[in-house]
The first five atom37 places (N, CA, C, CB, O) and aatype in JSON, in Angstrom:
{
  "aatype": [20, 20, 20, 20, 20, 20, 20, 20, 20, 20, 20, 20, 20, 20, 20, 20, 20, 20, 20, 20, 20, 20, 20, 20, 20, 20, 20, 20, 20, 20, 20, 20, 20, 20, 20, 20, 20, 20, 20, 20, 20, 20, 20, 20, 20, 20, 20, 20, 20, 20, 20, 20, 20, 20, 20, 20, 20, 20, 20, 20, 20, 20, 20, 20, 20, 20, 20, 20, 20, 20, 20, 20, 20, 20, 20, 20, 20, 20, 20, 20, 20, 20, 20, 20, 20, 20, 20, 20, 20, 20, 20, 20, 20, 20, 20, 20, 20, 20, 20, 20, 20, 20, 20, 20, 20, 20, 20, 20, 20, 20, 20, 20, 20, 20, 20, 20, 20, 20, 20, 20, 20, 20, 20, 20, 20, 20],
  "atom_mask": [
    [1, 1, 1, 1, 1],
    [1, 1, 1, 1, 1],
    [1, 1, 1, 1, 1],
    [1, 1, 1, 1, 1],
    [1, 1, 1, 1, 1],
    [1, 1, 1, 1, 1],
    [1, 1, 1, 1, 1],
    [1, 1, 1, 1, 1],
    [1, 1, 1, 1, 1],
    [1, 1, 1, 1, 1],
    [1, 1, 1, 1, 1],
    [1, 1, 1, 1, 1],
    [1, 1, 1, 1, 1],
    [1, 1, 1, 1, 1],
    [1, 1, 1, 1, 1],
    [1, 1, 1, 1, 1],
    [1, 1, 1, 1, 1],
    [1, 1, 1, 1, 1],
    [1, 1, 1, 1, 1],
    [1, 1, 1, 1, 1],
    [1, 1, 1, 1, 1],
    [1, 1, 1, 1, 1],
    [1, 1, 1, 1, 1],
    [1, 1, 1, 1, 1],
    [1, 1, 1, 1, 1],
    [1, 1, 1, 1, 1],
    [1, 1, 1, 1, 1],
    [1, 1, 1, 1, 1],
    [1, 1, 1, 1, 1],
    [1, 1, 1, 1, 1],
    [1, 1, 1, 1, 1],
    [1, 1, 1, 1, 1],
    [1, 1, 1, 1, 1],
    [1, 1, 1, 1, 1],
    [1, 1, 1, 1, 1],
    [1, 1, 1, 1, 1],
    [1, 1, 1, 1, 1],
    [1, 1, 1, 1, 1],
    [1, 1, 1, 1, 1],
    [1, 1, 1, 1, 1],
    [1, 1, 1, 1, 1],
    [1, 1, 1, 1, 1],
    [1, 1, 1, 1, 1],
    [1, 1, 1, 1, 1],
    [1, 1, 1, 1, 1],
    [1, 1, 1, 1, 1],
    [1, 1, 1, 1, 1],
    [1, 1, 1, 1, 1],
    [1, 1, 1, 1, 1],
    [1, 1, 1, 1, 1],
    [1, 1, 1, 1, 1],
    [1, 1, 1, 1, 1],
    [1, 1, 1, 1, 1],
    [1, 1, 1, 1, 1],
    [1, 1, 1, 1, 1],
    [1, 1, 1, 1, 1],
    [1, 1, 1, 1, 1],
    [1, 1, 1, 1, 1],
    [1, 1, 1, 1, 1],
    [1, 1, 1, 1, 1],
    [1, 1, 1, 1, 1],
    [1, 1, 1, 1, 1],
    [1, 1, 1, 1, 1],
    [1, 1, 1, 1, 1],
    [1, 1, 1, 1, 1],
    [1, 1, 1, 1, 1],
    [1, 1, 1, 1, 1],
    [1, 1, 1, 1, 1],
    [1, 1, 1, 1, 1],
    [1, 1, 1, 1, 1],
    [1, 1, 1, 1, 1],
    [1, 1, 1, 1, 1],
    [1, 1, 1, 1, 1],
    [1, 1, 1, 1, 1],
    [1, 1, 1, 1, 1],
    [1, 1, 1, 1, 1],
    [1, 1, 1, 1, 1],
    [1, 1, 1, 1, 1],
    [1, 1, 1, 1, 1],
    [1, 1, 1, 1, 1],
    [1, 1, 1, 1, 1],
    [1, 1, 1, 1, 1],
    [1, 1, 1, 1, 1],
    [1, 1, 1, 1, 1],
    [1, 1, 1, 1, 1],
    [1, 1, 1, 1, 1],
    [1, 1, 1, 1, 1],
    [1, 1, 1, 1, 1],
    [1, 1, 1, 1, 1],
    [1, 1, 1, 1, 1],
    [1, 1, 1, 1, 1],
    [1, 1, 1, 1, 1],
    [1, 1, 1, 1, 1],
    [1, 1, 1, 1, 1],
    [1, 1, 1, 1, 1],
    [1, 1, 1, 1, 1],
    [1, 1, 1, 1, 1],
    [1, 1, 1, 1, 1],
    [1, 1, 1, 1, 1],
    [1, 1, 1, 1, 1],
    [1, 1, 1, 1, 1],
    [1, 1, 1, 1, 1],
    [1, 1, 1, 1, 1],
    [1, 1, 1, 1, 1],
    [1, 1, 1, 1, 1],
    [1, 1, 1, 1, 1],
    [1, 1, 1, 1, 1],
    [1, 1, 1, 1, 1],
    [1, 1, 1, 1, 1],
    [1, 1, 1, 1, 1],
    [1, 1, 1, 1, 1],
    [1, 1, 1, 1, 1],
    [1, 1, 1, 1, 1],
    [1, 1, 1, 1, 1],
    [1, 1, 1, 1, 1],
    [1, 1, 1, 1, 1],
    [1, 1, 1, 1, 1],
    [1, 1, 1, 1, 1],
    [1, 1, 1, 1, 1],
    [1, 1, 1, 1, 1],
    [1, 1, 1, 1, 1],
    [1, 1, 1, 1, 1],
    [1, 1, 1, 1, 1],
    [1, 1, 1, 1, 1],
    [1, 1, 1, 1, 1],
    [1, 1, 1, 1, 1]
  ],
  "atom_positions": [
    [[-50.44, 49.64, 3.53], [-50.65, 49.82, 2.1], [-49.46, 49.22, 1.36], [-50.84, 51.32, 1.74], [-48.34, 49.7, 1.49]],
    [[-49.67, 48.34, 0.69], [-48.61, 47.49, -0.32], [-48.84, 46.93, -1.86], [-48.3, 46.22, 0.41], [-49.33, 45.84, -2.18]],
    [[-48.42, 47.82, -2.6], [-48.01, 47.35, -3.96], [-47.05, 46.63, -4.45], [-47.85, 48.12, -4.55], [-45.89, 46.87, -4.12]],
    [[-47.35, 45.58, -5.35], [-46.62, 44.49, -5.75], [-46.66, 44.62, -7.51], [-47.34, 43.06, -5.05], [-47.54, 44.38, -8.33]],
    [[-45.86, 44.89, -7.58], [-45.71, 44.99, -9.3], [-44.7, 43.77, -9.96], [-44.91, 46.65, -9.74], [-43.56, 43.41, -9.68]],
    [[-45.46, 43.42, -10.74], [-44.75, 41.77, -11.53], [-44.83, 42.03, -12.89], [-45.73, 40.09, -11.26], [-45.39, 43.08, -13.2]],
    [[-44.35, 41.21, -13.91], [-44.65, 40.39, -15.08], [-43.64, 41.2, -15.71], [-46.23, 40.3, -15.74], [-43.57, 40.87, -16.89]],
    [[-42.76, 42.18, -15.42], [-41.68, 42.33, -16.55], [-40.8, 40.92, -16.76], [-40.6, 43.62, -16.11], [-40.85, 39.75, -16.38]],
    [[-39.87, 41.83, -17.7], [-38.9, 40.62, -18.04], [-38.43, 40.97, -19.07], [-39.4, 39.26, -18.21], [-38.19, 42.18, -19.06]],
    [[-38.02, 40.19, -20.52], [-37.0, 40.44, -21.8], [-37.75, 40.11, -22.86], [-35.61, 39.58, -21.87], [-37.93, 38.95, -23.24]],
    [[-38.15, 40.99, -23.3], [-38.74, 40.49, -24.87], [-38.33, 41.24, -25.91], [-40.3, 40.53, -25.06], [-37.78, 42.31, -25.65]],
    [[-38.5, 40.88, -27.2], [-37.55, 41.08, -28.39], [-38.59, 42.25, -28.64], [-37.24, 39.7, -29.71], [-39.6, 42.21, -27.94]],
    [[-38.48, 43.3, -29.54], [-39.27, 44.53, -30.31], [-40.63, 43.47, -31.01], [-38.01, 45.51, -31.84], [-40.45, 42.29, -31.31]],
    [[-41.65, 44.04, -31.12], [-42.85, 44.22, -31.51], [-43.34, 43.05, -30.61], [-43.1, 44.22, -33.09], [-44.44, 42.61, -30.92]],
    [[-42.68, 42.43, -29.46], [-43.2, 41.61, -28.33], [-44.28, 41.76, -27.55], [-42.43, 41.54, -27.54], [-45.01, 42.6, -28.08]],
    [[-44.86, 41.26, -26.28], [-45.82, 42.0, -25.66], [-45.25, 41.57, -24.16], [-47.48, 41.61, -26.1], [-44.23, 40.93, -23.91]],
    [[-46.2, 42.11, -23.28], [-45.78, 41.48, -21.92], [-47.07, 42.09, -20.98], [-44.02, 42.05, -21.32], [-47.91, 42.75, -21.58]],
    [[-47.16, 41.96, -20.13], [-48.52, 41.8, -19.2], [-47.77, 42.19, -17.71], [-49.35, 39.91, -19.23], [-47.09, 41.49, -16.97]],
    [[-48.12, 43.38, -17.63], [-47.83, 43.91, -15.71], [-49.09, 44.05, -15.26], [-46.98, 45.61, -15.28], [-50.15, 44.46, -15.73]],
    [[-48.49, 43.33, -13.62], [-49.42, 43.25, -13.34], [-49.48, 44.36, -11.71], [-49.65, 41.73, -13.46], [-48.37, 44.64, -11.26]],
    [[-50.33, 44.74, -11.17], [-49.85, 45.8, -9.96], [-50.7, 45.09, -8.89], [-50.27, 47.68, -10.17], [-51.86, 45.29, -9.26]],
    [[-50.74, 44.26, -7.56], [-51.66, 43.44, -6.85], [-51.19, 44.71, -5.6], [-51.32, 41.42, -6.66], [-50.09, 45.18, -5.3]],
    [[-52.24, 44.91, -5.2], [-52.68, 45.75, -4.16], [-53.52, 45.11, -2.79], [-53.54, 46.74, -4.89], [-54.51, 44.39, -2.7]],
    [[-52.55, 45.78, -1.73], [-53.31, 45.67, -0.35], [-53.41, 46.56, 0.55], [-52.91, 44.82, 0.35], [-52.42, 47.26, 0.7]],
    [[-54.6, 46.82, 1.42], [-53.82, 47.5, 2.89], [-55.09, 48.71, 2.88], [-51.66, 48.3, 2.68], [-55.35, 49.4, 3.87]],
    [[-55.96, 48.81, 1.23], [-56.34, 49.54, 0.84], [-57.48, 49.08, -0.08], [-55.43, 50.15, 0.53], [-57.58, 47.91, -0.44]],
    [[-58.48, 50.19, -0.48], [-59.76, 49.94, -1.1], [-59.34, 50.24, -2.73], [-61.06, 51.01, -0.41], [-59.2, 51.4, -3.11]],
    [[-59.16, 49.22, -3.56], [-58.57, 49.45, -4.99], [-59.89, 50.53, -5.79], [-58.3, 47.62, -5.93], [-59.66, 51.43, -6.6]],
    [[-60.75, 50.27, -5.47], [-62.27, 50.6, -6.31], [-62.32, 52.24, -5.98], [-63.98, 49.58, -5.53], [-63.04, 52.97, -6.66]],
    [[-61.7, 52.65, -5.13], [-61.67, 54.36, -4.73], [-60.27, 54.55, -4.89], [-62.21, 54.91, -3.03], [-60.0, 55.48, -4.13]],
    [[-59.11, 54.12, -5.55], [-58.3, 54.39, -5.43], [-57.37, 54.73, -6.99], [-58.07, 53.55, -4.53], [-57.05, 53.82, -7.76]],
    [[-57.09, 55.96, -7.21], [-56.45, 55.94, -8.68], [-54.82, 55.24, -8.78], [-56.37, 57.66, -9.21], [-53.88, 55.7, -8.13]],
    [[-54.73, 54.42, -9.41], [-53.76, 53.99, -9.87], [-52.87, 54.41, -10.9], [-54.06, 53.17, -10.04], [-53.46, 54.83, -11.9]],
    [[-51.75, 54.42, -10.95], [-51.03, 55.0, -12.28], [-49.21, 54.17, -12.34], [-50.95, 57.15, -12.03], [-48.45, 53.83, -11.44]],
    [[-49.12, 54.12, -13.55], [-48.46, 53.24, -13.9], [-47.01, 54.3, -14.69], [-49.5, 52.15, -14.83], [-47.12, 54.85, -15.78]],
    [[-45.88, 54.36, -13.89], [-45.01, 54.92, -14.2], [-43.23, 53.99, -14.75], [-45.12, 55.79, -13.03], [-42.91, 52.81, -14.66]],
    [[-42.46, 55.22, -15.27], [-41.28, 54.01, -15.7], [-40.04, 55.0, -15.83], [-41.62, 53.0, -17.42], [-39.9, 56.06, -16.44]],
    [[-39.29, 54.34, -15.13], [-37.62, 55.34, -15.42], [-36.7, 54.43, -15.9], [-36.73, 56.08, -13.9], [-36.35, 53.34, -15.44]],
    [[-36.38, 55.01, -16.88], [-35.05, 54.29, -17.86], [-33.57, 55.07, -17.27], [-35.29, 54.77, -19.97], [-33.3, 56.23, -16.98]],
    [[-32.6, 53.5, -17.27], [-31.45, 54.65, -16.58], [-30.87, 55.96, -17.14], [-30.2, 53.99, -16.36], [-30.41, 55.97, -18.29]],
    [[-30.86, 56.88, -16.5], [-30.52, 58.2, -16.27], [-31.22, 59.07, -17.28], [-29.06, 58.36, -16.31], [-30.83, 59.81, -18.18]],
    [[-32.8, 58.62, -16.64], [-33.99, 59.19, -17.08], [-34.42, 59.45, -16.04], [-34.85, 58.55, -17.85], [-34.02, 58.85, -15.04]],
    [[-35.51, 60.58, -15.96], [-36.28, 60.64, -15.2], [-37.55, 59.73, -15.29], [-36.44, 61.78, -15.17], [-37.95, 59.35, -16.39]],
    [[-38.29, 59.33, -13.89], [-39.59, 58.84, -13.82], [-40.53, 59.64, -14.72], [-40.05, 58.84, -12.43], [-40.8, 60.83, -14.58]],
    [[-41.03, 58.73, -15.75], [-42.67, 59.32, -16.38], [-43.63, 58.48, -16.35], [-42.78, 59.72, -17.89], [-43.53, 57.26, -16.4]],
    [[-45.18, 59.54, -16.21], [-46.27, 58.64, -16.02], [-46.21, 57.91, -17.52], [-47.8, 59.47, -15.6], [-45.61, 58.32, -18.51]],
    [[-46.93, 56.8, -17.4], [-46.97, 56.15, -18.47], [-48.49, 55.68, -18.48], [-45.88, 55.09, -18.52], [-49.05, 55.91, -19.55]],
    [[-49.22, 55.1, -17.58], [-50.65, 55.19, -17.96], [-51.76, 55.31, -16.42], [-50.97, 53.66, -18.97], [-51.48, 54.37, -15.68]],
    [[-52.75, 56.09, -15.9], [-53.44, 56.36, -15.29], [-54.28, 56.24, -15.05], [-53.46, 56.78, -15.26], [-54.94, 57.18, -15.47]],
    [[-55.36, 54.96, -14.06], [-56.45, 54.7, -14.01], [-57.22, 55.52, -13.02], [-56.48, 53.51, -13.89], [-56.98, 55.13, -11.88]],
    [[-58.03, 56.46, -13.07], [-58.86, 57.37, -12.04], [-59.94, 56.07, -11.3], [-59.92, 58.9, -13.06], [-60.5, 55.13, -11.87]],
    [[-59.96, 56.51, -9.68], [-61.07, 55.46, -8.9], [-61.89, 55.17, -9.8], [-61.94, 55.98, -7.66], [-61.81, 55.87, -10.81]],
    [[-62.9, 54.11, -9.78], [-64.35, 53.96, -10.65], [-64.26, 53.58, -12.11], [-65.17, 55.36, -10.68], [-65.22, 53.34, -12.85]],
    [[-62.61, 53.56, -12.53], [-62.02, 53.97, -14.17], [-63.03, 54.82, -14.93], [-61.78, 52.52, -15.22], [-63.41, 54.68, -16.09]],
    [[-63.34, 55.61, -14.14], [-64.16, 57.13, -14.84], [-63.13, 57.41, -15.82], [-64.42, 58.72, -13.68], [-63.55, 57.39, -16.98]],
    [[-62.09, 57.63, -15.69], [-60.68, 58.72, -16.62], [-59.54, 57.45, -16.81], [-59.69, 60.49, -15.26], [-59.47, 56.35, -16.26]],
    [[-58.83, 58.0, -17.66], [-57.8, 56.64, -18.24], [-57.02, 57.34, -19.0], [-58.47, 55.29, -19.2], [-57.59, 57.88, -19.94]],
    [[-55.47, 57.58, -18.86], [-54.49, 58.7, -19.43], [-53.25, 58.04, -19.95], [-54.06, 59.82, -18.3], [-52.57, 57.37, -19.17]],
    [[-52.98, 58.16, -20.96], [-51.79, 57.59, -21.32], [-50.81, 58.54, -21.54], [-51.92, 56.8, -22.38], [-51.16, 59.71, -21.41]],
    [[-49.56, 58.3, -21.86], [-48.31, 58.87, -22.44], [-48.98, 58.71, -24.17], [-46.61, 57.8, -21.94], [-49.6, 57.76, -24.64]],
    [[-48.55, 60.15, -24.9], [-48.46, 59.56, -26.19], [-47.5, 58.99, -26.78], [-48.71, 60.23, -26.91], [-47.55, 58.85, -28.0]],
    [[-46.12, 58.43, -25.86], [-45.26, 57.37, -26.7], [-46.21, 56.27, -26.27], [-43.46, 57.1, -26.27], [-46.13, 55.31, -27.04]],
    [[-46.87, 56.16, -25.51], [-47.62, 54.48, -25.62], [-48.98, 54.4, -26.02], [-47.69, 53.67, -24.16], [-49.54, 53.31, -26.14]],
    [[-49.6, 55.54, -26.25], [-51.16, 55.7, -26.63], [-51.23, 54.75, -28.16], [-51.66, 57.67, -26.89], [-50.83, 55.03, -29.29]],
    [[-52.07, 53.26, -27.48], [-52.78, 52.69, -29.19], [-51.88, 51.37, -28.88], [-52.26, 53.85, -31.17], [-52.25, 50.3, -29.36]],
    [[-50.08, 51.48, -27.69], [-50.06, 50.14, -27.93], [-50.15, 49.69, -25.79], [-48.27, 49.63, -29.16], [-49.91, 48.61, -25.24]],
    [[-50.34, 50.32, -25.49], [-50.4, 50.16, -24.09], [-52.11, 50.27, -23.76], [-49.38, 51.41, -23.32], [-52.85, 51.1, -24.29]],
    [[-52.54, 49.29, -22.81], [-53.76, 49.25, -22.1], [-54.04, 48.9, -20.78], [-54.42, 48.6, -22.66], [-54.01, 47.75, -20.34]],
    [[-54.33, 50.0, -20.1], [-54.04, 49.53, -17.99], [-56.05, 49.39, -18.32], [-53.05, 51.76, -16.04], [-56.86, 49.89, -19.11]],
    [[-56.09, 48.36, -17.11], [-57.35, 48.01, -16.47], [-57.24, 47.86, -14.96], [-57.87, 46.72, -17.06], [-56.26, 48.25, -14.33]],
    [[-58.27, 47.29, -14.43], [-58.57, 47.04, -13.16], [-58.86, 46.12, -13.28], [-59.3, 47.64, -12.5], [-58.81, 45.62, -14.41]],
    [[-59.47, 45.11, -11.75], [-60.06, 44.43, -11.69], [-60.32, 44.68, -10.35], [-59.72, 43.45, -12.18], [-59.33, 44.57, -9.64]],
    [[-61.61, 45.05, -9.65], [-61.93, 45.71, -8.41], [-61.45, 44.21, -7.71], [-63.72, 46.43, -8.17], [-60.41, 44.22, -7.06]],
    [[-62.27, 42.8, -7.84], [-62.67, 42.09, -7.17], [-60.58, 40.93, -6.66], [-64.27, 41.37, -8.2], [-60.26, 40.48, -5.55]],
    [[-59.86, 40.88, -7.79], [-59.18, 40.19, -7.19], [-57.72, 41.87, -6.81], [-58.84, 38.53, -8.32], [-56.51, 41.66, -6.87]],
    [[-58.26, 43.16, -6.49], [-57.03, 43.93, -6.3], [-55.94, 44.58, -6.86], [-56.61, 43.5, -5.87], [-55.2, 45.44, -6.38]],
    [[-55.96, 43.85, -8.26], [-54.87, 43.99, -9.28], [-55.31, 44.85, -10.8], [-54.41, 42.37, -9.62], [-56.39, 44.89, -11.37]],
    [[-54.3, 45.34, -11.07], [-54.38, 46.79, -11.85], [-53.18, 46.18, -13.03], [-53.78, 48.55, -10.67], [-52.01, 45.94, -12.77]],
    [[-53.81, 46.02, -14.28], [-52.61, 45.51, -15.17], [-52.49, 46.91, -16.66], [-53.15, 43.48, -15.89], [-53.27, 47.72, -17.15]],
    [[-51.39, 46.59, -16.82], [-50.77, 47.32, -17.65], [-50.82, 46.35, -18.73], [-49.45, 47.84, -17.2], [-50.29, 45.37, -18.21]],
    [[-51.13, 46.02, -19.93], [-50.85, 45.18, -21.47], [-50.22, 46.18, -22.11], [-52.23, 44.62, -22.47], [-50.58, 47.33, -22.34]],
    [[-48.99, 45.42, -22.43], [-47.78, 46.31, -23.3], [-47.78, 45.47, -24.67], [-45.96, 46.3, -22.47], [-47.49, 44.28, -24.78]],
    [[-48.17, 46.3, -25.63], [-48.13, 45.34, -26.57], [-46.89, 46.29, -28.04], [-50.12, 44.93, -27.02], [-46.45, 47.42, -27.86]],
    [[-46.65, 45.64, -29.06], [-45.77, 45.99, -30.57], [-44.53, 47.16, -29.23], [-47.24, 47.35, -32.51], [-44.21, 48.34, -29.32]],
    [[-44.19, 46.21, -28.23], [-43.27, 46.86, -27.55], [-41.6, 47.21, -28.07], [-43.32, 46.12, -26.43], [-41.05, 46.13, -28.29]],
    [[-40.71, 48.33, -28.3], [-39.85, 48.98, -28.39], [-38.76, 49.04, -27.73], [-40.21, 49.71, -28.41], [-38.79, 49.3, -26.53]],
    [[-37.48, 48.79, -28.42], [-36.53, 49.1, -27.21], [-36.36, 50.36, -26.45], [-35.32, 48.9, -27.61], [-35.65, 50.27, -25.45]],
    [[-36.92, 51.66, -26.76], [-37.38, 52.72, -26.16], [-38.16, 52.2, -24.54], [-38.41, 53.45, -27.32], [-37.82, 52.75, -23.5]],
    [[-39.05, 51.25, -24.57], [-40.01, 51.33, -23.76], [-39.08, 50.67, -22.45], [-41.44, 50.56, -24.33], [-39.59, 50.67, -21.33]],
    [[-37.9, 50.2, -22.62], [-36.92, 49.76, -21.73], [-36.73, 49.98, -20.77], [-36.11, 49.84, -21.92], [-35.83, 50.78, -21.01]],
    [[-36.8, 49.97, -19.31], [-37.22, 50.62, -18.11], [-37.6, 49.99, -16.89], [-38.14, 51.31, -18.38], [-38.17, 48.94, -17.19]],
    [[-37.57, 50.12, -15.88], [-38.44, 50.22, -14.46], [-39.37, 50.2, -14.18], [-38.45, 50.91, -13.86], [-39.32, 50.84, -13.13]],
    [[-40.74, 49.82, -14.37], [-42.26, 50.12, -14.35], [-42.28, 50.03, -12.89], [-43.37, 49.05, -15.23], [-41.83, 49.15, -12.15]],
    [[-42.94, 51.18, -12.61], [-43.75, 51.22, -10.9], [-44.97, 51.34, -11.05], [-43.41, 52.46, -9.81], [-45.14, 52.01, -12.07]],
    [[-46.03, 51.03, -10.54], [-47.19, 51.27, -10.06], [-46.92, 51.82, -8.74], [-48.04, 50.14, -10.09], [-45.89, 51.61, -8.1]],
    [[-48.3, 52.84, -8.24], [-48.39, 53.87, -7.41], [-49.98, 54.22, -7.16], [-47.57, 55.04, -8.01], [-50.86, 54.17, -8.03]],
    [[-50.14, 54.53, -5.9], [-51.27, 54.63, -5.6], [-51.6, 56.03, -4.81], [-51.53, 53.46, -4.95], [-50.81, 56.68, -4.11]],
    [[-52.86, 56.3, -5.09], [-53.35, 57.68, -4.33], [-54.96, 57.44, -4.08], [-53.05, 59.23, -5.39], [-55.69, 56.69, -4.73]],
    [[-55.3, 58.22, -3.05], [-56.79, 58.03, -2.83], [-57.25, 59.34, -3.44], [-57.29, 57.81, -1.17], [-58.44, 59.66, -3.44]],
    [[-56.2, 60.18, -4.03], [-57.09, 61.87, -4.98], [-57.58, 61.5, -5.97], [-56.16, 63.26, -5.65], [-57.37, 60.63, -6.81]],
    [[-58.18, 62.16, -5.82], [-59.26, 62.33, -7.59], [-58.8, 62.95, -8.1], [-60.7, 62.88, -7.89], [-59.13, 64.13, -8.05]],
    [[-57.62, 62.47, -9.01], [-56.77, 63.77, -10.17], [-57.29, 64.35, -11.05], [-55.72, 63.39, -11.04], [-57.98, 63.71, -11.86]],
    [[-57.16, 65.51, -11.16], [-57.75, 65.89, -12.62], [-56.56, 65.35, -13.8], [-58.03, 67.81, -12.73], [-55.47, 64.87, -13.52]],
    [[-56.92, 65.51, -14.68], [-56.59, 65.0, -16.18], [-54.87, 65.34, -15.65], [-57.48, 66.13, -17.9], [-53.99, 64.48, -15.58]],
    [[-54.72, 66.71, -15.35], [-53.57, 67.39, -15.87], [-52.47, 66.99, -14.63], [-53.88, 69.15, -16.13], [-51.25, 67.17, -14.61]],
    [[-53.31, 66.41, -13.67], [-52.28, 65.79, -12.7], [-51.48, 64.93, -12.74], [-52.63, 65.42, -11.9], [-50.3, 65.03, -12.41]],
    [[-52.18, 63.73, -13.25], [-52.43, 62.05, -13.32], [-50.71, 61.68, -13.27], [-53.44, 61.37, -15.11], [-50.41, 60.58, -12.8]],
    [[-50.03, 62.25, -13.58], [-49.02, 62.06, -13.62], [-47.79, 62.62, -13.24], [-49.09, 61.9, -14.32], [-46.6, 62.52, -13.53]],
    [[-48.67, 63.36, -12.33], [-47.44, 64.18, -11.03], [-47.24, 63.11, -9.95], [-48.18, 65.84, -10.0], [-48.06, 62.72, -9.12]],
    [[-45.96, 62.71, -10.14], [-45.42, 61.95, -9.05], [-45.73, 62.61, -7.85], [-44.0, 61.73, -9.16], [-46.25, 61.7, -7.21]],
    [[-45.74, 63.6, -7.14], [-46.0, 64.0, -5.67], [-47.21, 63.78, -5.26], [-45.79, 65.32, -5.38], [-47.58, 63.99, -4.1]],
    [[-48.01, 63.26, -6.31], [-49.6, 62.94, -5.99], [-49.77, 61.51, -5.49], [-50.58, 63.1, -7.38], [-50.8, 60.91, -5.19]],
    [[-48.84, 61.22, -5.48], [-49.12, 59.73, -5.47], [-48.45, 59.07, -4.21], [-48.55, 59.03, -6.83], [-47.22, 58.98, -4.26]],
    [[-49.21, 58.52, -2.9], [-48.56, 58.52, -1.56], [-48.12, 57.15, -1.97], [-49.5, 58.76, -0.05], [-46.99, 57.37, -2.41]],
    [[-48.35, 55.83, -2.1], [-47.97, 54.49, -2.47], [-47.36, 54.2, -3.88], [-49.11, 53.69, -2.32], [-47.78, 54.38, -5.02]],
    [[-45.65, 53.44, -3.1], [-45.68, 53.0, -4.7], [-44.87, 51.82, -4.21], [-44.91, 54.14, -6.1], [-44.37, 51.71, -3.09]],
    [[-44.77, 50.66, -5.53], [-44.58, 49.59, -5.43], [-43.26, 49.32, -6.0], [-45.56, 48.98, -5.85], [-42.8, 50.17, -6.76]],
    [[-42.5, 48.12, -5.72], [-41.09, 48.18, -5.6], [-40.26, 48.18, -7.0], [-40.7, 47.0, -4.75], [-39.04, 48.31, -7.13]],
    [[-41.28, 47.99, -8.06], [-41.02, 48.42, -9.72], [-40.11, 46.72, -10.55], [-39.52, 50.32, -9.72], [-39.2, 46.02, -10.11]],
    [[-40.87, 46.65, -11.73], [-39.89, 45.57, -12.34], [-39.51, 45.64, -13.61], [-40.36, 44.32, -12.27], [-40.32, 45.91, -14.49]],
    [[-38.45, 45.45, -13.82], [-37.9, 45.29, -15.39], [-38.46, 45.03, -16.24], [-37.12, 44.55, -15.68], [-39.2, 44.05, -16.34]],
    [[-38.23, 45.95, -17.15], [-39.01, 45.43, -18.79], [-37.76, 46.08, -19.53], [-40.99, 46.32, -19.4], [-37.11, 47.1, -19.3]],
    [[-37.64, 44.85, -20.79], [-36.26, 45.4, -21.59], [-36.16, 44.72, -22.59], [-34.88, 45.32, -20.92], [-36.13, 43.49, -22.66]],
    [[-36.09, 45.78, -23.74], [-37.31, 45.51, -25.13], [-35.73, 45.61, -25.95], [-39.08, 47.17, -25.66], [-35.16, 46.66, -26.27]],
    [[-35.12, 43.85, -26.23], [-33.96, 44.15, -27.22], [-33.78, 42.82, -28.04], [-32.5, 44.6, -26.42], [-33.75, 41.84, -27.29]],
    [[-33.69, 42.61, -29.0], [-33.28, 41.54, -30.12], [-32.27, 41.2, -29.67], [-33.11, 41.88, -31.55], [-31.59, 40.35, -30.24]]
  ]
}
């Protein structure tokens, strides 16, 4: 099981940027994905949650309206669109994988989540 998380990098405030999470080893279409981020000497928070089937879809409300995770069953990959991005949003993004069916109130308990991917920079500054 291997997660590959890409597309951070440096963009100025109200910028956008495109993560992307490419998955192997494993069946993406039964598998909930969730998209987390630790800023230094922060703790890890979920930041957005795709349930198997994208039945359920959970955000943080610091990113609810400018953040949007999808799927794409057929090429493996699970993207995050960060958009009118913040130097707040500054951070580590990991993607993480689980084969549970979370309920709502889980989605974003790190112990739920057996796979995670090696995380990349995003860093939102003028």
């Amino acid at each position: 099981v291997q997660l590959q998380a890409s597309g951070g990098g440096l963009v100025q405030p109200g910028g956008s940027l495109r993560l992307s999470c490419a998955v192997s080893g494993f069946t993406l279409a039964s598998s909930t994905i969730g998209w987390f981020r630790q800023a230094p000497g922060k703790e890890r928070e979920g930041v957005s949650c795709i349930r198997h089937g994208g039945s359920s879809i959970r955000y943080a409300d610091s990113v609810r309206g400018r953040f949007t995770i999808s799927r794409d069953n057929a090429k493996n990959t699970v993207y995050l669109q960060m958009n009118n991005l913040r130097p707040e949003d500054t951070a580590v993004y990991y993607c993480a994988a689980t084969a549970r069916g979370l309920i709502w109130s889980s989605m974003f308990e790190i112990q739920y989540y057996d796979s995670w991917g090696q995380g990349t920079q995003v860093t939102v500054s003028s």
